[in-house]
C-alpha positions, 0 to 999 in steps of 0.5 A: 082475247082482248075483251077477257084483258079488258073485264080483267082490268075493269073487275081489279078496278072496281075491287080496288075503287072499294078502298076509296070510293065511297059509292063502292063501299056502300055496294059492298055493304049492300052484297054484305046484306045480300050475301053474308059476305063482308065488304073485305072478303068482297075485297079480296076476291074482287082482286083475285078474280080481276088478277085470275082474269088478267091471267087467263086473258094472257094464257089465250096468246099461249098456242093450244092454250085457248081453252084452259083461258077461257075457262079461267076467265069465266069462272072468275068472271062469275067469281068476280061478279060478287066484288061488282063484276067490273062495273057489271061491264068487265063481267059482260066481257069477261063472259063473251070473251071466254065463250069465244075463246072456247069456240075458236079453232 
């Protein structure tokens, strides 16, 4: 549970080091290239997935809740994978600590 926390936190970071880092723009210029997406849709769905993720990881402390999390952190771990997927750790996590929600009794 914390781990789906964690890759929340990292993915809205490196979504919001794209502002400013300008190691982060050029790996939004080259998903640009990849993609056809631009560095601003990069942006913003790096924010939501990093915000969907932080969401999910707070509704596996909700009982009977611990599946509906663990599919919303993974989904917007893949999501997030587009905006740098938290520094490639926060989609590692993110990933792991979905499937453990989802196997958990």
């Amino acid at each position: 549970m914390i781990l789906s926390l964690v890759a929340g936190i990292l993915t809205l970071a490196c979504a919001l080091g794209i502002l400013v880092s300008p190691a982060l723009v050029i790996f939004a210029v080259l998903m640009y290239l990849v993609t056809g997406i631009s560095a601003t849709w990069v942006l913003i769905l790096g924010v939501i997935a990093g915000f969907l993720m932080i969401a999910g990881a707070l509704v596996l402390y909700q009982p009977g809740y611990g599946t509906l999390g663990g599919i919303i952190v993974m989904v917007s771990s893949v999501a997030g994978l587009l905006a740098g997927g938290g520094f490639m750790i926060g989609f590692v996590l993110g990933l792991i600590g979905g499937a453990l929600s989802l196997t958990q009794k």
